[in-house]
Steps between C-alpha positions, in 0.01 A plus 500: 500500500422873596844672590494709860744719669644308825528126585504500901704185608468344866405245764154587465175350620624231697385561838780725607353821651824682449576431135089553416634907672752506250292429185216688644784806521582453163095565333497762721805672330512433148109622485463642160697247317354129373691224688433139590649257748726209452534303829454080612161500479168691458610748291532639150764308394712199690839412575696239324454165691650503873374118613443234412080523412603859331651288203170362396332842451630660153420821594794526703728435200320725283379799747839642555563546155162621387504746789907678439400496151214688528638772742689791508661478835551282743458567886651292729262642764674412908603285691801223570441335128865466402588418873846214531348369821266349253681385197122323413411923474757562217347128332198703472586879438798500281385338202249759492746780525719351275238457240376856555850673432515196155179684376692827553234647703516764761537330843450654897577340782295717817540438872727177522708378718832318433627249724832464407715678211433364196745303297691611163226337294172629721658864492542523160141428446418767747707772354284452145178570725394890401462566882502293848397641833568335826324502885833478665805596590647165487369428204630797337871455604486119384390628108729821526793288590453315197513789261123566435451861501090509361362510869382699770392423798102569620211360665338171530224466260282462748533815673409727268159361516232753642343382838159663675652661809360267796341635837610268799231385714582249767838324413456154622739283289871437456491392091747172450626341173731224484656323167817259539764539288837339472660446873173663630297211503139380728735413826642864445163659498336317743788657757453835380109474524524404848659786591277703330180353610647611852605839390153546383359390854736738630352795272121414566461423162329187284719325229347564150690243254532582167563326174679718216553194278165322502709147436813528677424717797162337586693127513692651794215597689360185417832355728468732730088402533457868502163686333637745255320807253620501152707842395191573281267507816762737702274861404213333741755497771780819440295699766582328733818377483780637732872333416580271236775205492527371169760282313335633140719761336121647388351468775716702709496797183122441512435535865760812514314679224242493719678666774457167707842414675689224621776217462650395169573105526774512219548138360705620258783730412237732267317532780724726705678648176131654381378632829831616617521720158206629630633566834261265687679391782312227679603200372570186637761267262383148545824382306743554796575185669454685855155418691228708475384626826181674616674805583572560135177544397433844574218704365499858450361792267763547210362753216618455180476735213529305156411821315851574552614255282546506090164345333534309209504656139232416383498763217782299313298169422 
């Protein structure tokens, strides 16, 4: 097999908008070198089995291999990959690390986030990566605690991306995403979306639904019998959207890049971490036991400049 420069490693092409941002972030960047993709499914090369169908395929025993060996570094391109929430994550991720740093090659880890500090084991695998870069504060203190010194921290992947610069015409919608996750399940949501679909009364404004994971997002508006747009529609509608109020860690980014404001609904502790390193303020922590009220959700203009913060260095890899 033809040898090529980087091996870009993620959660790719599986009907999360967000993750497809962070892959689509990473072509954009390494233009001028050769590179091909190693993610679940519809790409270059596979991951090893994750399920129990994946075990019949021998690509996914054989594609992991094939594409390390053929590389000259890997790029561990965003996202929550290695995330202890999800021990199923490290099922899937580590062996490929692991197998990367056994073939001695060069390995980058770009825009993650950490959700705990990693154990002995886990950090002495990071401190043989060549360089590791991470979206938040949080998740910088957890690896610096544990000794690893090969990091900086910069922006989400997804926000160095290049926008077109949008003209407002007649704002008409109040964009909503919704996922569960963990202790914020359907009955959760279905509170907080009540109280929402009042705010948005209050504000004049039409409810525009939006799925960011084509699977998992669109079987809670199926619960909540609610039309929704799919995250790769949203261009038709950006012009006229006013606020936002979205659960999606990439939706929010995505909807703030576009100088559209609004609530973040954090489900989870990255949540808050990421846009408070970014000194977004408006976010509403659905993990607190306390009731939600509708006096919390209040919308206002917040500007946010993300060219303050460090971009990734992308001239290393």
């Amino acid at each position: 097999m033809s040898k090529f420069d980087v091996l870009i490693v993620g959660n790719y092409n599986v009907g999360n908008f967000g993750d497809d941002l962070l892959l689509r972030s990473c072509l954009e960047n390494l233009k001028g070198k050769s590179f091909k993709v190693l993610s679940p499914t519809n790409s270059d090369f596979l991951t090893f089995p994750a399920g129990l169908r994946s075990l019949f395929n021998p690509r996914r025993f054989i594609d992991p291999f094939r594409a390390i060996s053929s590389c000259s570094k890997v790029l561990f391109g965003g996202g929550g990959l290695f995330n202890s929430d999800k021990y199923y994550s490290f099922l899937i991720w580590m062996p490929i690390l692991l197998l990367a740093l056994l073939f001695r090659k060069k390995v980058y880890l770009f825009g993650h986030s950490f959700s705990s500090k990693p154990g002995s084991l886990f950090a002495f695998a990071l401190k043989q990566v060549e360089f590791i870069t991470v979206r938040d504060s949080v998740s910088y203190d957890f690896l610096y605690s544990a000794g690893i010194r090969n990091l900086k921290l910069a922006k989400d992947l997804a926000l160095e991306l290049e926008f077109p610069k949008i003209k407002f015409s007649n704002p008409k919608y109040l964009l909503i995403n919704y996922r569960t996750y963990k202790n914020v399940d359907l009955k959760k949501i279905k509170s907080i979306d009540n109280l929402i679909s009042l705010k948005a009364n209050q504000l004049g404004l039409k409810k525009l639904y939006c799925a960011f994971d084509s699977n998992l997002d669109a079987q809670v508006f199926n619960e909540l019998n609610q039309e929704f747009i799919l995250a790769s529609d949203l261009e038709d509608y950006l012009l006229n959207i006013k606020w936002f109020a979205c659960m999606r860690l990439h939706a929010c980014l995505y909807m703030l890049k576009h100088d559209i404001p609004g609530i973040a609904l954090s489900y989870a502790s990255k949540v808050k971490s990421l846009l408070n390193s970014y000194s977004f303020k408006n976010v509403l922590d659905l993990q607190l036991d306390s009731d939600i009220h509708l006096d919390d959700l209040v919308f206002h203009d917040e500007d946010i400049d993300f060219s303050e913060i460090s971009p990734n260095p992308w001239e290393i890899v």
